[in-house]
mmCIF file of the N, C-alpha and C atoms, coordinates in Angstrom:
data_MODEL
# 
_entry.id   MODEL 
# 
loop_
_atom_site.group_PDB 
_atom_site.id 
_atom_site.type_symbol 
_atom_site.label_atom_id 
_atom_site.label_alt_id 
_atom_site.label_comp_id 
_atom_site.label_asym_id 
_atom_site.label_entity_id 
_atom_site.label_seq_id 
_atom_site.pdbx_PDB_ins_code 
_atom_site.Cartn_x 
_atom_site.Cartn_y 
_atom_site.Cartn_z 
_atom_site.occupancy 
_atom_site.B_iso_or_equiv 
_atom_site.pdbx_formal_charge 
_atom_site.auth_seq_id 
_atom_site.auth_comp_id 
_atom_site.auth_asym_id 
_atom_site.auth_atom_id 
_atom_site.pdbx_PDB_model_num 
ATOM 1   N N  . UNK A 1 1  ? 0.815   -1.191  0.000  1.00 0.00 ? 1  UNK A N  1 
ATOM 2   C CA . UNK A 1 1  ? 0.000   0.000   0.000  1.00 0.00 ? 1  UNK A CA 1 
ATOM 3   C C  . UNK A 1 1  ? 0.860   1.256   0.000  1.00 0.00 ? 1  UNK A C  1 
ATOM 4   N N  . UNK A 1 2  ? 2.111   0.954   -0.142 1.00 0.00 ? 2  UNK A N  1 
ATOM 5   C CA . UNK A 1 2  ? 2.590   2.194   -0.508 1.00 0.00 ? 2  UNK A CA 1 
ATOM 6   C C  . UNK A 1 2  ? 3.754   2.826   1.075  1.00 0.00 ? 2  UNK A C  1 
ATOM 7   N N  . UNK A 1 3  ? 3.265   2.057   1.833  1.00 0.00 ? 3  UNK A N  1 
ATOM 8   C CA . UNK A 1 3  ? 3.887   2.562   3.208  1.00 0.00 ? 3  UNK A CA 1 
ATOM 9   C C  . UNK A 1 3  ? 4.366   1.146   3.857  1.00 0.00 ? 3  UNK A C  1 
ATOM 10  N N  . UNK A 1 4  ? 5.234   1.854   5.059  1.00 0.00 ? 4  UNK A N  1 
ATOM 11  C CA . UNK A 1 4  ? 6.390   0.489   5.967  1.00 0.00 ? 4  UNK A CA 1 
ATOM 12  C C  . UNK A 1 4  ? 4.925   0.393   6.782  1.00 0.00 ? 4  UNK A C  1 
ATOM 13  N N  . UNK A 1 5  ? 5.058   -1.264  7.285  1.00 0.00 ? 5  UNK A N  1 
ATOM 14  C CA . UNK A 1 5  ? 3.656   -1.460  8.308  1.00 0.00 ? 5  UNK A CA 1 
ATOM 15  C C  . UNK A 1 5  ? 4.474   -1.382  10.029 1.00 0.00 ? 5  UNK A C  1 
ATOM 16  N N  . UNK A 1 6  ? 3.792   -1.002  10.919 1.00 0.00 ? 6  UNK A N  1 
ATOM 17  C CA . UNK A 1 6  ? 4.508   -0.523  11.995 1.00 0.00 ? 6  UNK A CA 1 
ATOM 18  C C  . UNK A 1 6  ? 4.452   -1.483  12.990 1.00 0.00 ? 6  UNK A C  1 
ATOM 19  N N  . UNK A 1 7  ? 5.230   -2.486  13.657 1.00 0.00 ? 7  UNK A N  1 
ATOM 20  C CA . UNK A 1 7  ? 5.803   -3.520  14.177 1.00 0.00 ? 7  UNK A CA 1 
ATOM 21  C C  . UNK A 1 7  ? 5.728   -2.546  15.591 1.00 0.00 ? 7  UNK A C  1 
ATOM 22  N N  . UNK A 1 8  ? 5.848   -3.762  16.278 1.00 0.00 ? 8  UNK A N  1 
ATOM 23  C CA . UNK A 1 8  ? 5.892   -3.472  17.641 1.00 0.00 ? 8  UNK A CA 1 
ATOM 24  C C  . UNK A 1 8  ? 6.840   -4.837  17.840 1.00 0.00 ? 8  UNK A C  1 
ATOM 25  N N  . UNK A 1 9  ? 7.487   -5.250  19.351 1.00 0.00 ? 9  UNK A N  1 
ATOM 26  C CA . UNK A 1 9  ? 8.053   -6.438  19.744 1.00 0.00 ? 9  UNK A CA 1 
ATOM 27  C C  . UNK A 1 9  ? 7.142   -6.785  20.543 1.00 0.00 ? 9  UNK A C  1 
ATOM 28  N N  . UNK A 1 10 ? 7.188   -8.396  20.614 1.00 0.00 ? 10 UNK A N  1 
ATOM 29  C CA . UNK A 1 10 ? 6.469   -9.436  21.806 1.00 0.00 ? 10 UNK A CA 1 
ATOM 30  C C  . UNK A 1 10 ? 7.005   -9.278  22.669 1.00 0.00 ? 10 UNK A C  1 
ATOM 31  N N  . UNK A 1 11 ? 5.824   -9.656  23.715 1.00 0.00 ? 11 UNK A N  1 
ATOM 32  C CA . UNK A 1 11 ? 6.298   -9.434  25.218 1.00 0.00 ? 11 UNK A CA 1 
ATOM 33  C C  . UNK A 1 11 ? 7.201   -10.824 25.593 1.00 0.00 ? 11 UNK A C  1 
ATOM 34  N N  . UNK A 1 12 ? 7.260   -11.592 25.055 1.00 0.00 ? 12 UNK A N  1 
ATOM 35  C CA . UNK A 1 12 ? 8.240   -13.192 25.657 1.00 0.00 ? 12 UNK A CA 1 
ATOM 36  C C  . UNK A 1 12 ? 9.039   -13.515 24.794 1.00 0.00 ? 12 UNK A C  1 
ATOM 37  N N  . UNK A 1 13 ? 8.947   -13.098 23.664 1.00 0.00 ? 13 UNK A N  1 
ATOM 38  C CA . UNK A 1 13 ? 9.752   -13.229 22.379 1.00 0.00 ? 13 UNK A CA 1 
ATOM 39  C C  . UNK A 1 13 ? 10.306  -12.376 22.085 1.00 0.00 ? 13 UNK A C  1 
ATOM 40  N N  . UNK A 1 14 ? 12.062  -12.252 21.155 1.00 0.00 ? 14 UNK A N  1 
ATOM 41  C CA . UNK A 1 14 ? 12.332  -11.424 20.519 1.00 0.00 ? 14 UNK A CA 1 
ATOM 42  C C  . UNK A 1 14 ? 11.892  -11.688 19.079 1.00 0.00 ? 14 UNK A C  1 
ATOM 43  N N  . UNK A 1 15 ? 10.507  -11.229 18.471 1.00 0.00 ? 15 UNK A N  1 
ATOM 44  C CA . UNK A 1 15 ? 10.284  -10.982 17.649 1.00 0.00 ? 15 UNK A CA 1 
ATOM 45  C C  . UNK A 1 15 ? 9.133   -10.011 17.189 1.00 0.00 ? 15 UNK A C  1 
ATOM 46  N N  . UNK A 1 16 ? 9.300   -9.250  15.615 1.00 0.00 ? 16 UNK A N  1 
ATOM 47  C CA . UNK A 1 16 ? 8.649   -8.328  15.290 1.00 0.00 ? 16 UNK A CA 1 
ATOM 48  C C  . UNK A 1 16 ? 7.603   -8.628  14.673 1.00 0.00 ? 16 UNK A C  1 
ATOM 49  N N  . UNK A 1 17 ? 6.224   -7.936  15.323 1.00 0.00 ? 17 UNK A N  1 
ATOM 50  C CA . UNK A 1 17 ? 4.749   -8.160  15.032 1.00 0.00 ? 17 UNK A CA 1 
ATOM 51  C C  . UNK A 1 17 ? 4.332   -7.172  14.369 1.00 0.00 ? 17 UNK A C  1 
ATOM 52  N N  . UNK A 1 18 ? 3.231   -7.197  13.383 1.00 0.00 ? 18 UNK A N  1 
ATOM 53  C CA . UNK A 1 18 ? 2.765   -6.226  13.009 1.00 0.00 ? 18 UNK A CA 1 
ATOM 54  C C  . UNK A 1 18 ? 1.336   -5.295  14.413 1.00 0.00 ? 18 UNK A C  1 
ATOM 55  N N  . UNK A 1 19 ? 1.879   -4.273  14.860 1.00 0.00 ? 19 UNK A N  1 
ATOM 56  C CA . UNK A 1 19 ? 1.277   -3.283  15.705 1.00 0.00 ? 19 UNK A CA 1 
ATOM 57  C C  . UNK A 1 19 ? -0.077  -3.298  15.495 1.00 0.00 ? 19 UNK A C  1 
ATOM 58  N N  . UNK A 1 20 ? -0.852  -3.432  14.099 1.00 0.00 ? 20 UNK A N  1 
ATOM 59  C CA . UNK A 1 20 ? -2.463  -3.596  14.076 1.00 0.00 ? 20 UNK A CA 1 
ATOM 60  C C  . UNK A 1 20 ? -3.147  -4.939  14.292 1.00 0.00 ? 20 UNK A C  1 
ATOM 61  N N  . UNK A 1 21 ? -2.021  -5.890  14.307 1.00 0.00 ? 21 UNK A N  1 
ATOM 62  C CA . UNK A 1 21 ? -2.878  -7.282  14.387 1.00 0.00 ? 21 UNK A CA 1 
ATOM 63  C C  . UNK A 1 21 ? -3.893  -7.844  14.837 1.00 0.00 ? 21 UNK A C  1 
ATOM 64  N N  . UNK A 1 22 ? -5.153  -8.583  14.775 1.00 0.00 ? 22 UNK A N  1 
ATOM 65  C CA . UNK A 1 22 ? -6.136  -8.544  15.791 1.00 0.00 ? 22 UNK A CA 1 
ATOM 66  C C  . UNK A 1 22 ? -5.592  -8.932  16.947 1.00 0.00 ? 22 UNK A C  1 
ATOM 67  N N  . UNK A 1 23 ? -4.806  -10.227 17.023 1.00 0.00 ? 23 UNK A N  1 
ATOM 68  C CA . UNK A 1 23 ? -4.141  -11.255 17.891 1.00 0.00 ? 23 UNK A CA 1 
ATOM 69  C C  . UNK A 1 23 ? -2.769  -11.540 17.809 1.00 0.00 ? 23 UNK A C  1 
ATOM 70  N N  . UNK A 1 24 ? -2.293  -11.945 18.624 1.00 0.00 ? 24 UNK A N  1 
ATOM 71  C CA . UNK A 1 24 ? -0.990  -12.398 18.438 1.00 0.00 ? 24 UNK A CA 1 
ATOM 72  C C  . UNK A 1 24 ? -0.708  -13.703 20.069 1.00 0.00 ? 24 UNK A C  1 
ATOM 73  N N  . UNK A 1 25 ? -0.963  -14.480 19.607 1.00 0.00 ? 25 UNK A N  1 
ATOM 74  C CA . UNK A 1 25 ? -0.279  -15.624 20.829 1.00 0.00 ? 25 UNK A CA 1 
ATOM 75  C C  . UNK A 1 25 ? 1.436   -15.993 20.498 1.00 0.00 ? 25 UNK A C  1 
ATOM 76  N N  . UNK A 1 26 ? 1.515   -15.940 21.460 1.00 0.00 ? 26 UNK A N  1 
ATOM 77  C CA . UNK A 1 26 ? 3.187   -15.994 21.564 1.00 0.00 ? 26 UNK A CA 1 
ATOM 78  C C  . UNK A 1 26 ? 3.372   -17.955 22.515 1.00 0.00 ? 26 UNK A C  1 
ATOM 79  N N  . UNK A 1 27 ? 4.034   -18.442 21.856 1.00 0.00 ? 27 UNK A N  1 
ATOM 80  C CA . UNK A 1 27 ? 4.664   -19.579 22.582 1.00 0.00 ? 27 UNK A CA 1 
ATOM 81  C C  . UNK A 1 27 ? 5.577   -20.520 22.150 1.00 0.00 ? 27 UNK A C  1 
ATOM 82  N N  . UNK A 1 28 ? 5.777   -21.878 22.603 1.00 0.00 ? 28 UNK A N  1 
ATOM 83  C CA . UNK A 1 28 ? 6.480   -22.650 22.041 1.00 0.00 ? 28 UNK A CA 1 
ATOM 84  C C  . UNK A 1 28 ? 6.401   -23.952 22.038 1.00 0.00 ? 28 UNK A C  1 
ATOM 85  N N  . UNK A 1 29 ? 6.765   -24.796 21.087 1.00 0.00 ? 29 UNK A N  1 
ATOM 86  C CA . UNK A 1 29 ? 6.468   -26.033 20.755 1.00 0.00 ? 29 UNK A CA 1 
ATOM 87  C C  . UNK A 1 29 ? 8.177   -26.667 21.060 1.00 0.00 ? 29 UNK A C  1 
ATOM 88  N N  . UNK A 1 30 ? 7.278   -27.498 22.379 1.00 0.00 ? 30 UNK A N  1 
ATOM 89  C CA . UNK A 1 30 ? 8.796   -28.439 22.880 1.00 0.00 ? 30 UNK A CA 1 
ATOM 90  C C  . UNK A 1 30 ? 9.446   -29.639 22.073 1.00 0.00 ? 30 UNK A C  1 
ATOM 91  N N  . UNK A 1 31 ? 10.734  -29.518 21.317 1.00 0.00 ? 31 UNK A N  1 
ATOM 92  C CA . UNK A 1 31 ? 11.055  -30.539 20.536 1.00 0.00 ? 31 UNK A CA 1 
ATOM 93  C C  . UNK A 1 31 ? 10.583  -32.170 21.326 1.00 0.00 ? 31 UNK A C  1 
ATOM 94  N N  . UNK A 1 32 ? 10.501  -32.846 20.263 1.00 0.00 ? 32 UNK A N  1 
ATOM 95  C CA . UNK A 1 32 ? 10.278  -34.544 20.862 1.00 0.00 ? 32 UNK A CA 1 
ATOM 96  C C  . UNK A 1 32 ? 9.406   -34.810 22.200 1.00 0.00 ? 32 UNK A C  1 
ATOM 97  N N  . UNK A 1 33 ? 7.950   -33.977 21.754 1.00 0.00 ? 33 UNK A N  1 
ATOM 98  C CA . UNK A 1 33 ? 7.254   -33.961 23.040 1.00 0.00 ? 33 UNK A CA 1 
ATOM 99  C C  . UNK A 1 33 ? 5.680   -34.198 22.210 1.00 0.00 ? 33 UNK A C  1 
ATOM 100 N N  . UNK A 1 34 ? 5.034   -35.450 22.388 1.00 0.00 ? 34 UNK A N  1 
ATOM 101 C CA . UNK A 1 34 ? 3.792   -35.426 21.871 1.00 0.00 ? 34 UNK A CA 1 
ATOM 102 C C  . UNK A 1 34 ? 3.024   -35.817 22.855 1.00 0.00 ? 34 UNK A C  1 
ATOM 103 N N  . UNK A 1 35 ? 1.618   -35.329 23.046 1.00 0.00 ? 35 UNK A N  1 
ATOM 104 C CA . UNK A 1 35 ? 0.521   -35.467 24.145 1.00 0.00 ? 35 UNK A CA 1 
ATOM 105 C C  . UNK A 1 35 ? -0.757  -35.646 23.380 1.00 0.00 ? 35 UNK A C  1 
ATOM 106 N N  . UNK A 1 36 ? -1.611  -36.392 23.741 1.00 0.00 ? 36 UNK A N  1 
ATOM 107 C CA . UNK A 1 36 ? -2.638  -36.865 23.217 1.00 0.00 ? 36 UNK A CA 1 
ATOM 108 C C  . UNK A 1 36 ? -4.034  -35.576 23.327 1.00 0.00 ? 36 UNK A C  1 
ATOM 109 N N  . UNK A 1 37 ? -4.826  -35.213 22.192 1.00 0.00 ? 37 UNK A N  1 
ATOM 110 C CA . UNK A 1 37 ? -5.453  -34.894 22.156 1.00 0.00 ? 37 UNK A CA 1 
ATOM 111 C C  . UNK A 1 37 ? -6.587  -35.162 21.792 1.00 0.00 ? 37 UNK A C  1 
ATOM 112 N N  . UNK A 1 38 ? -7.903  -34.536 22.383 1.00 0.00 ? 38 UNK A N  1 
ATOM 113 C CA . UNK A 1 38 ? -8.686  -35.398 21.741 1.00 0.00 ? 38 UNK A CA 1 
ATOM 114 C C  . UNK A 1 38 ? -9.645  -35.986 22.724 1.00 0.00 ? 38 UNK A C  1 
ATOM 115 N N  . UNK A 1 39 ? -10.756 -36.510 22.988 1.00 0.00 ? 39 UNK A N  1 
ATOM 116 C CA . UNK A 1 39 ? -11.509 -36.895 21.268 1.00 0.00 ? 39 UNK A CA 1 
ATOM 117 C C  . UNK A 1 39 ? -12.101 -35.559 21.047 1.00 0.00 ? 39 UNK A C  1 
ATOM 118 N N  . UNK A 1 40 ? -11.588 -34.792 20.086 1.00 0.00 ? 40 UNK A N  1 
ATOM 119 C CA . UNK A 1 40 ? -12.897 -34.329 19.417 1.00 0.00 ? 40 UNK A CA 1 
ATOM 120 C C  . UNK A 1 40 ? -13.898 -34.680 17.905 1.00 0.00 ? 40 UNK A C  1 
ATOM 121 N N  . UNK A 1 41 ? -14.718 -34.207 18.104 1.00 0.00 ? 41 UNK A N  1 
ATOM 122 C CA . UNK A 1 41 ? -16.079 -34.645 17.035 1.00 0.00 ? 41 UNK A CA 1 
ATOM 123 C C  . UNK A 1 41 ? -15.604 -33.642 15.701 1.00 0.00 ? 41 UNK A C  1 
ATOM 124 N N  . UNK A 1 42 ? -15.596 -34.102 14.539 1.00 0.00 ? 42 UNK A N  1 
ATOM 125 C CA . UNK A 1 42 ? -15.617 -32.882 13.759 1.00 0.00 ? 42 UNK A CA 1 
ATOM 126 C C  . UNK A 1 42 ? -17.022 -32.963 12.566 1.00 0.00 ? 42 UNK A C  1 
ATOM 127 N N  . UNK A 1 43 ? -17.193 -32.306 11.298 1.00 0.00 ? 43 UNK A N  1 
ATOM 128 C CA . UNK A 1 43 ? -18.084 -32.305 10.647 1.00 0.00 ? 43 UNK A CA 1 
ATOM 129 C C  . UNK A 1 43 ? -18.100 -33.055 10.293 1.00 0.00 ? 43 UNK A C  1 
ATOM 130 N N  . UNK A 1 44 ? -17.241 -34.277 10.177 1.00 0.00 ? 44 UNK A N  1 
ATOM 131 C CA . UNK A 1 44 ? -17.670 -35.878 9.294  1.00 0.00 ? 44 UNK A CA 1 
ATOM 132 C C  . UNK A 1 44 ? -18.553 -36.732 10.424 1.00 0.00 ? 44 UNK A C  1 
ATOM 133 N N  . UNK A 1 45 ? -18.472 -35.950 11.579 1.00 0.00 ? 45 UNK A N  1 
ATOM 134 C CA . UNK A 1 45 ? -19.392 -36.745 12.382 1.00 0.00 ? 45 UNK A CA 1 
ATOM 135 C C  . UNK A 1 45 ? -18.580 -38.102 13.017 1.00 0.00 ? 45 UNK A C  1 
ATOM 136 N N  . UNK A 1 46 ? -17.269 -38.000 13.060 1.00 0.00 ? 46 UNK A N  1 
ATOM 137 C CA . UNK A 1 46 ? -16.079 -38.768 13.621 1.00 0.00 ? 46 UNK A CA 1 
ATOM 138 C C  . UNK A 1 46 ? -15.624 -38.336 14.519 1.00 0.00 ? 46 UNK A C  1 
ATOM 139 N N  . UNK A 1 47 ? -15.205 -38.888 16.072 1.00 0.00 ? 47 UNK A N  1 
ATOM 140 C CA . UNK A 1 47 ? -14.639 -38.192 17.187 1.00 0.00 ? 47 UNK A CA 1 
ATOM 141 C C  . UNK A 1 47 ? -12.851 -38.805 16.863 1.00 0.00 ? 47 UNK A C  1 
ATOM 142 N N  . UNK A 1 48 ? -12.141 -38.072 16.650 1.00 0.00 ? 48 UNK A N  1 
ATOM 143 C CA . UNK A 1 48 ? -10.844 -38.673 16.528 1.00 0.00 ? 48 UNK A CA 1 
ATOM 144 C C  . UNK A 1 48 ? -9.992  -37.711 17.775 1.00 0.00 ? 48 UNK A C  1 
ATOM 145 N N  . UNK A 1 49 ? -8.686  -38.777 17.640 1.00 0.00 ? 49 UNK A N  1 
ATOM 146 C CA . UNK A 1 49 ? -7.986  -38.524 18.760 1.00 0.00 ? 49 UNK A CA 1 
ATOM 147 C C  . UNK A 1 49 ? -6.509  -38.970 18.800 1.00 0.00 ? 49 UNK A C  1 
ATOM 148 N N  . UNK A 1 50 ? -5.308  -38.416 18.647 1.00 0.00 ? 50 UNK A N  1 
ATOM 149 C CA . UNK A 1 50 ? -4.259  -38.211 17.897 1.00 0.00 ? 50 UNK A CA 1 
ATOM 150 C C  . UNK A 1 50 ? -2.763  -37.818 19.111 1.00 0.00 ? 50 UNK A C  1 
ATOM 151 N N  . UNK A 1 51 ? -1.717  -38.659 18.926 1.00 0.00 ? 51 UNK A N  1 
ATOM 152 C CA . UNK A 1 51 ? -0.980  -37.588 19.790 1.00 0.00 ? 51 UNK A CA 1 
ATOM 153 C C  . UNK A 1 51 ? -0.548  -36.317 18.434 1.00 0.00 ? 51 UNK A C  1 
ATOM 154 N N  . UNK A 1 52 ? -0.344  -35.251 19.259 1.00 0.00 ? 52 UNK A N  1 
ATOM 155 C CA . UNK A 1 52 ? 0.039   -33.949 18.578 1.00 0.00 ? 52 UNK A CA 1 
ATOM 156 C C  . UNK A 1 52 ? 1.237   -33.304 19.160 1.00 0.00 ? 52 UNK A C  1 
ATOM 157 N N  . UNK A 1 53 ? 2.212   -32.605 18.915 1.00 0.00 ? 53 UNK A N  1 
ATOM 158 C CA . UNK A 1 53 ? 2.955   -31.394 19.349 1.00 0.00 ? 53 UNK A CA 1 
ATOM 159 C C  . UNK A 1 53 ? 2.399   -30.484 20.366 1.00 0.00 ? 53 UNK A C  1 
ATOM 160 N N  . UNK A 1 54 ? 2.492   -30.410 21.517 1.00 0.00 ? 54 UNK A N  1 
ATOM 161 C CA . UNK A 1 54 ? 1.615   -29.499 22.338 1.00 0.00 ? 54 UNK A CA 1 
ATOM 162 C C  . UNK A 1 54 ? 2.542   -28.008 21.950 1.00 0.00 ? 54 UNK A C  1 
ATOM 163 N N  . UNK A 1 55 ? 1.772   -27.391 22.396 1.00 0.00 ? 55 UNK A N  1 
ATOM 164 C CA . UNK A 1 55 ? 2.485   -25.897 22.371 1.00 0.00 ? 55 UNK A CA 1 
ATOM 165 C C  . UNK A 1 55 ? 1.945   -25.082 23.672 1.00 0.00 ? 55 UNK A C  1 
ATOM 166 N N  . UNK A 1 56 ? 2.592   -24.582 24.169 1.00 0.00 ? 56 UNK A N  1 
ATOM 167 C CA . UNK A 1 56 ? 3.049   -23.563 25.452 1.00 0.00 ? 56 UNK A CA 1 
ATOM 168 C C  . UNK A 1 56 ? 2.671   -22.496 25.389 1.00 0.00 ? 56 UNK A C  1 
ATOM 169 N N  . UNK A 1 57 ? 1.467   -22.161 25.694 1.00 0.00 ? 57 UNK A N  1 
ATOM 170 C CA . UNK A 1 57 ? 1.325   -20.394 25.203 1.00 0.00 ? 57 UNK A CA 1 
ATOM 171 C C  . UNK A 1 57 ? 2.003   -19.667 26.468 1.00 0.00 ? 57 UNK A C  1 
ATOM 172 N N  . UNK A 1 58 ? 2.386   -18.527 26.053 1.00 0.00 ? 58 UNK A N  1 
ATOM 173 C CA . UNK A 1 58 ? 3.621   -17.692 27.079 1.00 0.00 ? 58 UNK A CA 1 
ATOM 174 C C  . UNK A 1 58 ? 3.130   -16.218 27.026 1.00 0.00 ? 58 UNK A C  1 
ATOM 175 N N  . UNK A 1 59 ? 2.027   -15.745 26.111 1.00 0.00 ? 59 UNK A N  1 
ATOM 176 C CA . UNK A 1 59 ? 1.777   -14.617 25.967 1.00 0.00 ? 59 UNK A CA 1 
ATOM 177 C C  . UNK A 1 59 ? 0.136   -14.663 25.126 1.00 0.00 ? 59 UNK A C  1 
ATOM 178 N N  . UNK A 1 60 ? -0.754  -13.649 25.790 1.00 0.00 ? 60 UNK A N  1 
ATOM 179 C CA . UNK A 1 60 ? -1.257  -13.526 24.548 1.00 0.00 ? 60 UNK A CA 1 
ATOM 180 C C  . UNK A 1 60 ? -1.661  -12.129 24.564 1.00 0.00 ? 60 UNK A C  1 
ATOM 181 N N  . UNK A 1 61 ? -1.812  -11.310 23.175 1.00 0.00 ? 61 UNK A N  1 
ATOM 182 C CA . UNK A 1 61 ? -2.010  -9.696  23.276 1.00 0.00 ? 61 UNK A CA 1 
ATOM 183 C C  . UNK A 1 61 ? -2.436  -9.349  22.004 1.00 0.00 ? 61 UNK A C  1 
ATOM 184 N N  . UNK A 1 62 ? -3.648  -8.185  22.378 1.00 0.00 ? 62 UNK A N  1 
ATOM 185 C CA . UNK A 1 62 ? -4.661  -8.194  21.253 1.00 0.00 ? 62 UNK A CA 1 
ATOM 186 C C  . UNK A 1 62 ? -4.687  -7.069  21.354 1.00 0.00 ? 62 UNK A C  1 
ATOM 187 N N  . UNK A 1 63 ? -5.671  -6.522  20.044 1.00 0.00 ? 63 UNK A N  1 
ATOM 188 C CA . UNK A 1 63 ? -5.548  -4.862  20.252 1.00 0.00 ? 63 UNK A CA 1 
ATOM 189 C C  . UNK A 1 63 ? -7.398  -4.920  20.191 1.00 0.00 ? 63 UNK A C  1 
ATOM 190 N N  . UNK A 1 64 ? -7.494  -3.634  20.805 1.00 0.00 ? 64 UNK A N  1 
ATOM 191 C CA . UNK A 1 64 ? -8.566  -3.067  21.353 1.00 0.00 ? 64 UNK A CA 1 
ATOM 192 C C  . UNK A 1 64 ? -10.264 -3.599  20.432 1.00 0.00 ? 64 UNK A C  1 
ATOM 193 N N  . UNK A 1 65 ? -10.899 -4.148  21.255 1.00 0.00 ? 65 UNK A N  1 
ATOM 194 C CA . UNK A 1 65 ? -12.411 -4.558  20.256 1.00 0.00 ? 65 UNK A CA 1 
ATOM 195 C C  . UNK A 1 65 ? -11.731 -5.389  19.119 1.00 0.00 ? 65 UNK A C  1 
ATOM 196 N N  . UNK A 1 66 ? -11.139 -6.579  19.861 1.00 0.00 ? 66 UNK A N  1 
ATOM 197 C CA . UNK A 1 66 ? -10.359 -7.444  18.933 1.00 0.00 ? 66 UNK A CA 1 
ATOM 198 C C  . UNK A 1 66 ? -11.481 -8.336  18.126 1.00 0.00 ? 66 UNK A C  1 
ATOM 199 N N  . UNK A 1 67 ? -11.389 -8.561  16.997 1.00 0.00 ? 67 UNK A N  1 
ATOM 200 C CA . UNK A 1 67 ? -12.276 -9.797  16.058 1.00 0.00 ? 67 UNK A CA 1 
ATOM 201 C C  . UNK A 1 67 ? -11.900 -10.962 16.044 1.00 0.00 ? 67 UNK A C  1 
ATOM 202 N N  . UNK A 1 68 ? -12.412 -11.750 16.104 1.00 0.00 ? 68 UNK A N  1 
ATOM 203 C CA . UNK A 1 68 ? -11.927 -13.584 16.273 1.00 0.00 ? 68 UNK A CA 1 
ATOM 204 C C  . UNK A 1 68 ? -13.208 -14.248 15.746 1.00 0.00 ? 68 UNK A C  1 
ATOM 205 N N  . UNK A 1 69 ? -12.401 -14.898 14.441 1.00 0.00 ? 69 UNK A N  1 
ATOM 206 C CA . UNK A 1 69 ? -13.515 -15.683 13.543 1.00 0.00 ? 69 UNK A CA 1 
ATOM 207 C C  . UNK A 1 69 ? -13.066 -17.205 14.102 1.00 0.00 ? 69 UNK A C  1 
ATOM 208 N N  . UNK A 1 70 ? -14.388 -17.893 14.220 1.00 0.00 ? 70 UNK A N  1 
ATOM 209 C CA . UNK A 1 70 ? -14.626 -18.716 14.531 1.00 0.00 ? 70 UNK A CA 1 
ATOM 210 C C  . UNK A 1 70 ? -15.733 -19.662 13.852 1.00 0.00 ? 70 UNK A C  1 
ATOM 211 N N  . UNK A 1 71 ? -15.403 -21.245 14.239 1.00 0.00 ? 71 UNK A N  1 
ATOM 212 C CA . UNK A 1 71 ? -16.044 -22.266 13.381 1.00 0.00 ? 71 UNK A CA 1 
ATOM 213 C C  . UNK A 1 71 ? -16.388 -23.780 13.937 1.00 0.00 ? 71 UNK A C  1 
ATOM 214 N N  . UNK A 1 72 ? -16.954 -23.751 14.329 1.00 0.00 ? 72 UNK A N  1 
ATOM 215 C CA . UNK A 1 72 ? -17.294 -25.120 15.352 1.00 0.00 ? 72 UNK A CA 1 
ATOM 216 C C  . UNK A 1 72 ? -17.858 -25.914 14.094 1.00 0.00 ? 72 UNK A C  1 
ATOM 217 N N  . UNK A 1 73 ? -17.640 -27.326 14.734 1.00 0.00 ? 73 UNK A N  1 
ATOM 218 C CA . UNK A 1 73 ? -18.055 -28.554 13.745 1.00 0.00 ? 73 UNK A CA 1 
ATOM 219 C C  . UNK A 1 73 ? -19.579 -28.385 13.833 1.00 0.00 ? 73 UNK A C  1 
ATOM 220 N N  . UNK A 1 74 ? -19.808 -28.870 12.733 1.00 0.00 ? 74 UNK A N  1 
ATOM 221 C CA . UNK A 1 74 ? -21.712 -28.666 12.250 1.00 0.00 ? 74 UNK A CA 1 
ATOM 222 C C  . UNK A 1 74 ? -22.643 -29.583 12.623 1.00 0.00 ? 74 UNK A C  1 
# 
């Protein structure tokens, strides 16, 4: 659009965010660490249940009358 977009830093991280974002979760995913999740149901009408990568949230920071789209199984 013609202009630099204006970054701010995370509060637990050294890294650069864009300053308008709705959201921003900050964390981390522990090497060689899987934990079972689950069961959940999704739209095929199947409850499955999986080990996954957990992740660590360490931060989370939003800006003002934040939007969050969302989608639950049908």
């Amino acid at each position: 659009m013609g202009e630099s977009v204006e970054v701010v830093r995370c509060e637990t991280i050294n890294v650069l965010v864009p300053a308008g974002a709705e959201m921003i979760i900050e964390g981390e995913i522990p090497a060689n660490t899987l934990e079972d999740e689950g069961p959940w149901g999704d739209f095929t009408k199947y409850h499955q249940s999986a080990p996954r990568h957990p992740v660590r949230i360490k931060a989370i920071t939003h800006r003002k009358d934040v939007i969050i789209q969302d989608m639950g199984p049908g």
